[in-house]
RODO-2510 file (C-alpha; in nm, 4 decimals, decimal comma):
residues 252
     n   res          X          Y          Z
     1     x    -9,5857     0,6135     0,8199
     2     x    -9,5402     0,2865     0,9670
     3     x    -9,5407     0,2001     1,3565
     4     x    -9,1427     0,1737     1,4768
     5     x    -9,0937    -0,1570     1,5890
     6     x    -8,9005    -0,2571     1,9678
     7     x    -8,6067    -0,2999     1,7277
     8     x    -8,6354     0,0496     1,5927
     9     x    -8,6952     0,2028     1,9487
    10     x    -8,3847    -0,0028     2,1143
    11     x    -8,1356     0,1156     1,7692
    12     x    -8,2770     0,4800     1,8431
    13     x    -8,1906     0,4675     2,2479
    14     x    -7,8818     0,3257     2,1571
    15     x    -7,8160     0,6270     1,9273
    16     x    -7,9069     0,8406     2,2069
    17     x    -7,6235     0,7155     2,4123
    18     x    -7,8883     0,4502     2,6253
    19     x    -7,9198     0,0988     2,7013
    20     x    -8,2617    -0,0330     2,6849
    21     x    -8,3288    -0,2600     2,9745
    22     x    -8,4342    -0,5835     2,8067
    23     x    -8,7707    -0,6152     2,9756
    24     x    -8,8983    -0,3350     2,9150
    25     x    -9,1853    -0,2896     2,6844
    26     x    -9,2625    -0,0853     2,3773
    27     x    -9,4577     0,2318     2,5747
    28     x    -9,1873     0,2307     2,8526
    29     x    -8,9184     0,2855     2,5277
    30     x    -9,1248     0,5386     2,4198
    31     x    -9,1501     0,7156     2,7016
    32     x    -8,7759     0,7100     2,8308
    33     x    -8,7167     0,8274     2,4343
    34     x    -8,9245     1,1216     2,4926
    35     x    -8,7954     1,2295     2,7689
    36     x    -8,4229     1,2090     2,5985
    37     x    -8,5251     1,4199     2,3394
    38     x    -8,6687     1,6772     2,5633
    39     x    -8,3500     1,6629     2,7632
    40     x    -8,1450     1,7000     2,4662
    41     x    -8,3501     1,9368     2,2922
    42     x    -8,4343     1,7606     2,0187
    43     x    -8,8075     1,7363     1,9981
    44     x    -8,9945     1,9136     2,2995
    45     x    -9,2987     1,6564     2,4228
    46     x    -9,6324     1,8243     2,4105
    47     x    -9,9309     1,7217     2,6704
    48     x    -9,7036     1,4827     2,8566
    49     x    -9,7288     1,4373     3,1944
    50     x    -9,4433     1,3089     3,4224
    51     x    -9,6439     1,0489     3,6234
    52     x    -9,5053     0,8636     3,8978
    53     x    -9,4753     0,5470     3,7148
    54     x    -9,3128     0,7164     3,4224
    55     x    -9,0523     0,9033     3,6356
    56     x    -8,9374     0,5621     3,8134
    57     x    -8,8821     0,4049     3,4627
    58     x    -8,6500     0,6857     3,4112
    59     x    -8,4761     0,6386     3,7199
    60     x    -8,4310     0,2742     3,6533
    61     x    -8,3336     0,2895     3,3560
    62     x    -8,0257     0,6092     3,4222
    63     x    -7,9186     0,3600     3,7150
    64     x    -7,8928     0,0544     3,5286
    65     x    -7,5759     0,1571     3,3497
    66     x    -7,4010    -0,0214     3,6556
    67     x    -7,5140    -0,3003     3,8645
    68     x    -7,4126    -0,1045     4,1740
    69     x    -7,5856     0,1743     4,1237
    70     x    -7,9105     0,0255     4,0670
    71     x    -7,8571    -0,2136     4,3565
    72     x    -7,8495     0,1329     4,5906
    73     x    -8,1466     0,3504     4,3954
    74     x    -8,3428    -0,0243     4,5041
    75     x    -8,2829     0,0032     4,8160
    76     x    -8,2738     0,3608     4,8715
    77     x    -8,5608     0,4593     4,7199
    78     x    -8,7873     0,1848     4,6034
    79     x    -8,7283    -0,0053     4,9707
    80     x    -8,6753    -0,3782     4,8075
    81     x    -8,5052    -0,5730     4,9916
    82     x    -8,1734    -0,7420     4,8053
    83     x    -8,0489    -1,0681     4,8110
    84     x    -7,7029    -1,0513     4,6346
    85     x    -7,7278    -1,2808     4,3633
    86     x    -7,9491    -1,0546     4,1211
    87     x    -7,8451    -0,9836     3,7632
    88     x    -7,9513    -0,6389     3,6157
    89     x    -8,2020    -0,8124     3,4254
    90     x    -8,3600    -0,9720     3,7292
    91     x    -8,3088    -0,6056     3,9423
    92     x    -8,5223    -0,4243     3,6566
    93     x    -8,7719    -0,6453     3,6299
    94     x    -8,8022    -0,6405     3,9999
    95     x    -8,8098    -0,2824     3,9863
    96     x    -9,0640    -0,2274     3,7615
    97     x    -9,2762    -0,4292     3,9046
    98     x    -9,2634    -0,2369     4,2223
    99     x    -9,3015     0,0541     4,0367
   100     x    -9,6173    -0,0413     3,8533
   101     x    -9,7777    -0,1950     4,2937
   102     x    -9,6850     0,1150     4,4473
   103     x    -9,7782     0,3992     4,2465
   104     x   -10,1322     0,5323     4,1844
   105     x   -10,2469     0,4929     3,8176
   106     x   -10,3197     0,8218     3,6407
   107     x   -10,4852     0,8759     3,2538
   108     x   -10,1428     0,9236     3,0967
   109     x    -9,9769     0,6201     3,2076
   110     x    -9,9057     0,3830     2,9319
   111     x   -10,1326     0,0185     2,9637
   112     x    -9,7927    -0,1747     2,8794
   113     x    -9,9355    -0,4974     2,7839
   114     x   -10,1954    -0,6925     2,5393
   115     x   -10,3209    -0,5660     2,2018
   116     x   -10,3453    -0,1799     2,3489
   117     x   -10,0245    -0,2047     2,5015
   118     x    -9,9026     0,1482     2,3290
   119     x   -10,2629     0,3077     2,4529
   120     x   -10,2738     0,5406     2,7720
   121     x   -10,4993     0,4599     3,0010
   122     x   -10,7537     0,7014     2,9340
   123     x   -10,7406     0,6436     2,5542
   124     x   -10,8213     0,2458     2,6027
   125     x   -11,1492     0,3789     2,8102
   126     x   -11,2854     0,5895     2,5717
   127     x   -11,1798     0,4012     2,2180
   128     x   -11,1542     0,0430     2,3693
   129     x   -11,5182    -0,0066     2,6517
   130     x   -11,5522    -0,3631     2,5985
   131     x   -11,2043    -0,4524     2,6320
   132     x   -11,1953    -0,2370     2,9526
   133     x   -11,4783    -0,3996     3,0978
   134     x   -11,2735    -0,7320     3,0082
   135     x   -10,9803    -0,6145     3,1793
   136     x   -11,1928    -0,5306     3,5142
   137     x   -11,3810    -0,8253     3,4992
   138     x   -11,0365    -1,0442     3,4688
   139     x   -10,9152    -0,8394     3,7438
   140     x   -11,2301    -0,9409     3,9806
   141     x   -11,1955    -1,3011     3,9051
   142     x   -10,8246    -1,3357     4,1146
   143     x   -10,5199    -1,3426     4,0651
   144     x   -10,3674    -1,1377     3,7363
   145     x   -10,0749    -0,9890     3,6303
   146     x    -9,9874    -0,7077     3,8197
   147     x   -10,0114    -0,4692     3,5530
   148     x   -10,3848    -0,5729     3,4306
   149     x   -10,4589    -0,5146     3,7928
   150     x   -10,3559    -0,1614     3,7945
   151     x   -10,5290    -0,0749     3,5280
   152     x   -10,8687    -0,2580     3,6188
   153     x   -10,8236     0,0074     3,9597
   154     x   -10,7985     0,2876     3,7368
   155     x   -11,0771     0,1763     3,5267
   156     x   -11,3422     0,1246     3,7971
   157     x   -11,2711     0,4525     3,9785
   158     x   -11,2582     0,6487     3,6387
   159     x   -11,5854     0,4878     3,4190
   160     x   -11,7992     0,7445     3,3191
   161     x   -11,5925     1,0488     3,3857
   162     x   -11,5453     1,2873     3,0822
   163     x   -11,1264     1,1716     2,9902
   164     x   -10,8776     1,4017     2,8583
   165     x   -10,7939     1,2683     2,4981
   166     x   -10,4176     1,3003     2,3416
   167     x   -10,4915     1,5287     2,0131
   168     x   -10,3656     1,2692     1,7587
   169     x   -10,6472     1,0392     1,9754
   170     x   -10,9536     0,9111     1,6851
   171     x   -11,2865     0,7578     1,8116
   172     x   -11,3939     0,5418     1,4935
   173     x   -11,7573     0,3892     1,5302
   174     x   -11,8077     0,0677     1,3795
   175     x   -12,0723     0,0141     1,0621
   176     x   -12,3464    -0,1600     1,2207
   177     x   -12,3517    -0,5454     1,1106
   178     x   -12,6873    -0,5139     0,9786
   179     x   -12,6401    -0,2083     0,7562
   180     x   -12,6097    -0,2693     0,3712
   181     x   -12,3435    -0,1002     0,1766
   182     x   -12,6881     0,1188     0,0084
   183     x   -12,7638     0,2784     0,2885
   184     x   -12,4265     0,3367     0,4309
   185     x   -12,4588     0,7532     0,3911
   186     x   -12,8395     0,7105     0,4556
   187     x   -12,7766     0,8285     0,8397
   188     x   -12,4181     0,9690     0,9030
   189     x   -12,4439     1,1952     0,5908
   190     x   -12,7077     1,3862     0,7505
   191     x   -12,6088     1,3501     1,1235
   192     x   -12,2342     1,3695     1,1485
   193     x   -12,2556     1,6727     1,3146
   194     x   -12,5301     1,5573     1,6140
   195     x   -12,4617     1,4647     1,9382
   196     x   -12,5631     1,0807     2,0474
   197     x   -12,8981     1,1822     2,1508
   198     x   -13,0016     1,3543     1,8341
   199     x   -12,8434     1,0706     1,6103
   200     x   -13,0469     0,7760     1,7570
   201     x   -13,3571     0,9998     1,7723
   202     x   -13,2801     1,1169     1,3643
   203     x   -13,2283     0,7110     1,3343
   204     x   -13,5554     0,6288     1,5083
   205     x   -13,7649     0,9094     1,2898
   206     x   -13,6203     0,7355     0,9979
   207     x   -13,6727     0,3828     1,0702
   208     x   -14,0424     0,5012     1,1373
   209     x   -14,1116     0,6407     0,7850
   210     x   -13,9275     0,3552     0,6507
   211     x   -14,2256     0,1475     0,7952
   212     x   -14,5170     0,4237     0,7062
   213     x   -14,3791     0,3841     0,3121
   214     x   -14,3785    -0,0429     0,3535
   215     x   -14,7094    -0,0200     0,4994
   216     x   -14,8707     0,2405     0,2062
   217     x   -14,7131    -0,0292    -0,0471
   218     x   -14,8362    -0,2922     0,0899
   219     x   -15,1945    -0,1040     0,0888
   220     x   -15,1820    -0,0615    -0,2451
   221     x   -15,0801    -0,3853    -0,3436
   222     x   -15,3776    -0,5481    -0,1860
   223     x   -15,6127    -0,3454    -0,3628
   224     x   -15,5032    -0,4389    -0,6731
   225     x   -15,5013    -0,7707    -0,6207
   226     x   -15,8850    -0,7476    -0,4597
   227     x   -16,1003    -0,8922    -0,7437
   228     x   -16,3494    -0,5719    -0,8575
   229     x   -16,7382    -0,5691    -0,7859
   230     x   -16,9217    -0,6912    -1,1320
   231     x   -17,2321    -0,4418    -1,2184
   232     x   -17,5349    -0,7280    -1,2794
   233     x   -17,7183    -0,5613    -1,5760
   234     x   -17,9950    -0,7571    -1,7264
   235     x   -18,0033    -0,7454    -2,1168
   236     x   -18,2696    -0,5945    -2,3341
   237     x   -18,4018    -0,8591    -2,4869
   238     x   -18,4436    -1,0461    -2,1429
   239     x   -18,6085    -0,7258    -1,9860
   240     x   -18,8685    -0,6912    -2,3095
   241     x   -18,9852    -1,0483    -2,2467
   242     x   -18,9987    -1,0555    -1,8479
   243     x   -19,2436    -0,6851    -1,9401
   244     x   -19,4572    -0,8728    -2,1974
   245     x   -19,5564    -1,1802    -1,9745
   246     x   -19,7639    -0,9273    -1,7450
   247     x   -20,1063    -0,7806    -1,8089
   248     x   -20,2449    -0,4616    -1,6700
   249     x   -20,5320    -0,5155    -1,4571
   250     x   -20,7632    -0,2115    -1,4217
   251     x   -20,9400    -0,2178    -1,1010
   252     x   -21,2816    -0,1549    -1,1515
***
């Protein structure tokens, strides 16, 4: 089943009796849409959390039905100060960023951005390690978007802890670049069910009799190719002559 599209999410809010804020992206759709069908009993969410940053794109999002309203919830409760001449647009996307500086990140939150954007945050650490160390890096070099920067916090304070994975989550490993199609089942067929440790030390047992077998062909190629010992035999006739040339001498 194909991906909705931001089109498909907006039509579906819409349905739903919501505006979407305009710049908002696809995981923050998602998430207010899950949390309307929960409300409306429609579909009950399983394994979602309510983090902080998800619960203040609720709140803007039920307060931007009228300028006023979200004016006061920006004030009120997200302390930013107000100048007057903001549109909705410009109070939303002034809200979420304030949402996304003040609030700690946690393994559920959406990453909101890039080529994961639709990953959580613990997901991208476990399926995605180089492009989280990309992200940190990035982050360590100045300034970034403020988004990329709260994920590169959550990133260096969670590496290497064990993450809780969503159940529809699938880690797929790569085919190695040097492996040829032939020898494709060679290893996983008979160490799918190892753990890391016992794979690369299957791979490494492997890789060793590999070598053992080139080595005994190599052996045996030599020695055919070694030119054989001739046996010098000296013919008959030659021997009957050499015998005849000497006479016996009898020693007085």
């Amino acid at each position: 089943m194909p991906r909705p599209t931001r089109s498909d999410l907006i039509q579906e809010m819409a349905r739903l009796g919501e505006e979407t804020p305009k710049v908002w992206t696809i995981p923050e759709i998602q998430s207010r849409l899950d949390e309307l069908y929960e409300e409306k009993g429609l579909m009950r969410t399983r394994g979602k959390t309510l983090t902080p940053l998800r619960h203040y794109m609720v709140e803007i999002n039920r307060y931007s039905k009228r300028k006023a309203d979200l004016q006061n919830y920006r004030q009120q409760h997200m302390m930013i100060p107000l100048t007057g001449n903001e549109t909705i647009s410009d109070l939303q996307k002034k809200g979420i960023k304030k949402a996304y500086e003040t609030t700690q990140g946690m393994g559920e939150d959406p990453v909101g951005f890039g080529e994961h954007s639709s990953l959580q945050y613990s997901e991208l650490l476990v399926t995605q390690p180089k492009y989280a160390d990309w992200v940190m890096r990035t982050a360590q070099e100045g300034q970034c978007d403020y988004r990329l920067r709260r994920l590169a916090e959550w990133l260096q304070e969670n590496k290497g802890k064990p993450q809780a994975m969503p159940n529809d989550t699938k880690v797929i490993k790569k085919k190695p670049a040097n492996q040829k199609a032939g020898e494709e089942n060679t290893v996983s067929s008979g160490s799918k069910n190892m753990s890391g440790l016992e794979e690369t030390q299957f791979q490494i047992m492997q890789q060793m009799a590999n070598m053992l077998q080139h080595l005994k062909e190599e052996v045996e190629t030599i020695k055919e190719e070694r030119p054989h010992k001739k046996t010098l035999e000296m013919p008959a006739s030659e021997a009957d002559s050499s015998m005849g040339s000497f006479s016996e001498v009898n020693m007085a």
